[in-house]
MIROTOR-166774 format. One record per residue (C-alpha): residue in three letters; x negated, y negated, z. Coordinates in steps of 0.2 Angstrom, whole numbers, padded with zeros to 4 digits, always signed. Layout:
// MIROTOR-166774
AlaXYZ;...
//
This chain:
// MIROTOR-166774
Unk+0025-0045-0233;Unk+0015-0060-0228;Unk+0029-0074-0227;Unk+0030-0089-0217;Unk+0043-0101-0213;Unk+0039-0119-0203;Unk+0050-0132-0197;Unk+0041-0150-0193;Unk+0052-0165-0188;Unk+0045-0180-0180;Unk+0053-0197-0179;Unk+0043-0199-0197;Unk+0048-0185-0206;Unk+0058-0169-0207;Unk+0049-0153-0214;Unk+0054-0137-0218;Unk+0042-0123-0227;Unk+0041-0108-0233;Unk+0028-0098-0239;Unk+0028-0079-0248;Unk+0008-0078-0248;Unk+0011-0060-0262;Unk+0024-0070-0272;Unk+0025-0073-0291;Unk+0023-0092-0292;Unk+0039-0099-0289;Unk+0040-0116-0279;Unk+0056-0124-0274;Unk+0049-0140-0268;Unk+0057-0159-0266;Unk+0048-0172-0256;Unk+0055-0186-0263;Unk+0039-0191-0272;Unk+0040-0183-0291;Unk+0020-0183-0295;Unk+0016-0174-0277;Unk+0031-0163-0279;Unk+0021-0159-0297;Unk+0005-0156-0285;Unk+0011-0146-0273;Unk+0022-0134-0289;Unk+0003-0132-0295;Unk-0002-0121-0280;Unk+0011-0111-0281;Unk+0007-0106-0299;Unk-0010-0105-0301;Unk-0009-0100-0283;Unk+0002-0084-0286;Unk+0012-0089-0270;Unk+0031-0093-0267;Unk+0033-0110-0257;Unk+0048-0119-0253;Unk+0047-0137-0246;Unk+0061-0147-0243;Unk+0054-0164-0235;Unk+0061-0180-0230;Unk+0052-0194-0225;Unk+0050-0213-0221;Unk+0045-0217-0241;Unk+0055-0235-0237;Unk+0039-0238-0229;Unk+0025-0227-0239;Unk+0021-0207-0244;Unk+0008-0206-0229;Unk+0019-0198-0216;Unk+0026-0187-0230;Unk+0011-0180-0239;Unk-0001-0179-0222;Unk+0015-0170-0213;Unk+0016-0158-0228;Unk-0002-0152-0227;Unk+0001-0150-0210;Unk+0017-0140-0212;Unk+0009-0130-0228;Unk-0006-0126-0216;Unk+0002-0120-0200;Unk+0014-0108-0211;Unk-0001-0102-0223;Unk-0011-0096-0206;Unk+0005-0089-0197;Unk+0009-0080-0214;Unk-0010-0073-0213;Unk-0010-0067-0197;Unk-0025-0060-0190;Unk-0032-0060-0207;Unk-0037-0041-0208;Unk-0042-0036-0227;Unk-0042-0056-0237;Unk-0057-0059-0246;Unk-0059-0074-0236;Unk-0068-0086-0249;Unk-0060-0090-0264;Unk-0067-0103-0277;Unk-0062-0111-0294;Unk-0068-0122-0307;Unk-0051-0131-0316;Unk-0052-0144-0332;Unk-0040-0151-0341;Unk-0046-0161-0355;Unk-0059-0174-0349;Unk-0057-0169-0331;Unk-0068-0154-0319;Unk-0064-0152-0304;Unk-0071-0137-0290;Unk-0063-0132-0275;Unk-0071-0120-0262;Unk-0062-0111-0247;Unk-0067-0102-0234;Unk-0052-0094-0221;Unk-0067-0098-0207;Unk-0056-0099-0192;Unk-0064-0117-0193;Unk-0057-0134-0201;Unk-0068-0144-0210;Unk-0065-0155-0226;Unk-0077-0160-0238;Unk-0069-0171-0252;Unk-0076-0181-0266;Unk-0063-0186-0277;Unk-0067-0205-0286;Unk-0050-0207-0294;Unk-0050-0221-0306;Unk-0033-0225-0302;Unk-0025-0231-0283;Unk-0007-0225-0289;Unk+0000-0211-0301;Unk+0018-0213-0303;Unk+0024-0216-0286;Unk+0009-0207-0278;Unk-0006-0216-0269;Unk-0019-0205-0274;Unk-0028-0208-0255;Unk-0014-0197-0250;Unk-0022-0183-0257;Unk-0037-0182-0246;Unk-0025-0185-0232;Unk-0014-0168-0238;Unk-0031-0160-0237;Unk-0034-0165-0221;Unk-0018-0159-0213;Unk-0019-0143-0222;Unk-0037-0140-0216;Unk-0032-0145-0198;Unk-0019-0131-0195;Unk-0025-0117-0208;Unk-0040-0117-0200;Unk-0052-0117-0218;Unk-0068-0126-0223;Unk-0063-0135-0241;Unk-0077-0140-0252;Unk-0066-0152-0266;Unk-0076-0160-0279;Unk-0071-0169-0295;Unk-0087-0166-0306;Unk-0079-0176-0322;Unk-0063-0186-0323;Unk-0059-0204-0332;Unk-0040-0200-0331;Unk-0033-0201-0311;Unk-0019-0189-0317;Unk-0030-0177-0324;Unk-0041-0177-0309;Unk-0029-0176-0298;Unk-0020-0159-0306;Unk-0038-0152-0310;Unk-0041-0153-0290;Unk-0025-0144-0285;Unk-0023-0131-0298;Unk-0042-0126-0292;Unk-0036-0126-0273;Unk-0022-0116-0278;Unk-0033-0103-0289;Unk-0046-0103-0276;Unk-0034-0102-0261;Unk-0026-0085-0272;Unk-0043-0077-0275;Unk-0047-0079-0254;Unk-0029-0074-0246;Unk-0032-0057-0260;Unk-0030-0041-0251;Unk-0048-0031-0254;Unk-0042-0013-0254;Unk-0062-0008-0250;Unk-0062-0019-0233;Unk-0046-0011-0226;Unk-0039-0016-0210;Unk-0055-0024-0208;Unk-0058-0043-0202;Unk-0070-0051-0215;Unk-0082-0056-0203;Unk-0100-0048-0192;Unk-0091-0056-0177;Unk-0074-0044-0182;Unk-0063-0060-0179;Unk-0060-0076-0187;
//
């Protein structure tokens, strides 16, 4: 089984994860911050993986710490729960609305971070969540799972909407890269046989 568990605690926040990459879609997840907890429950749905996260962080000052540790954390337990990556797909992609709101996220397990987000929420805050956060979630994820992440909201006038539509397509695009190819084998998906 492809699992991961992660424990992060810096003077900021206290982390644990833990991922079940063939899971069913069951998330356990408390952060302390209701409409990221919401977020986060979205990729493991329509991302087909079980994720725990029990996070405590310094939200007397802000969520920054909180939701940039958590990408962090969620990023260093994906890769070690992936391994060498022998026999993913490697790219995944998804297009998600909901009602007014498009958004499409594209992912490659490259072996190399890079982040390419174009999100123009409408709002600053949903609930309790500084939408700016969400770029900075991306940011830590991308650092330590070591993926290129294409995020663009194509239509959106409602911030919650745009922000669900980006996550449930990172989760739906993350589920159809981390899939076992039964055709590739033990195989690396790369000419350079490593990624």
């Amino acid at each position: 089984m492809r699992q991961a568990e992660i424990s992060r605690n810096t003077l900021e926040t206290q982390i644990t994860v833990k991922v079940n990459l063939d899971g069913s879609g069951v998330s356990r997840i408390h952060t302390g911050i209701g409409f990221f907890d919401h977020m986060l429950d979205q990729i493991a749905r329509h991302g087909m993986m079980d994720i725990d996260i029990h996070a405590k962080g310094d939200l007397h000052i802000d969520g920054h710490h909180t939701v940039e540790d958590v990408g962090i954390a969620l990023g260093q337990a994906v890769s070690q729960a992936l391994g060498e990556k022998r026999g993913i797909q490697r790219y995944g992609h998804a297009y998600v609305p909901l009602d007014e709101a498009l958004s499409r996220v594209v992912v490659d397990f490259s072996g190399r971070p890079g982040l390419s987000m174009h999100v123009p929420f409408k709002s600053g805050m949903v609930g309790a969540f500084d939408t700016q956060l969400a770029f900075e979630f991306f940011q830590g994820f991308v650092n330590h799972a070591l993926v290129t992440l294409h995020i663009d909201n194509l239509r959106g006038e409602n911030a919650h909407h745009q922000a669900e539509t980006v996550f449930k397509a990172f989760g739906r695009a993350l589920r159809m890269a981390l899939t076992v190819d039964d055709r590739l084998g033990n195989a690396v998906p790369s000419t350079k046989g490593s990624l």
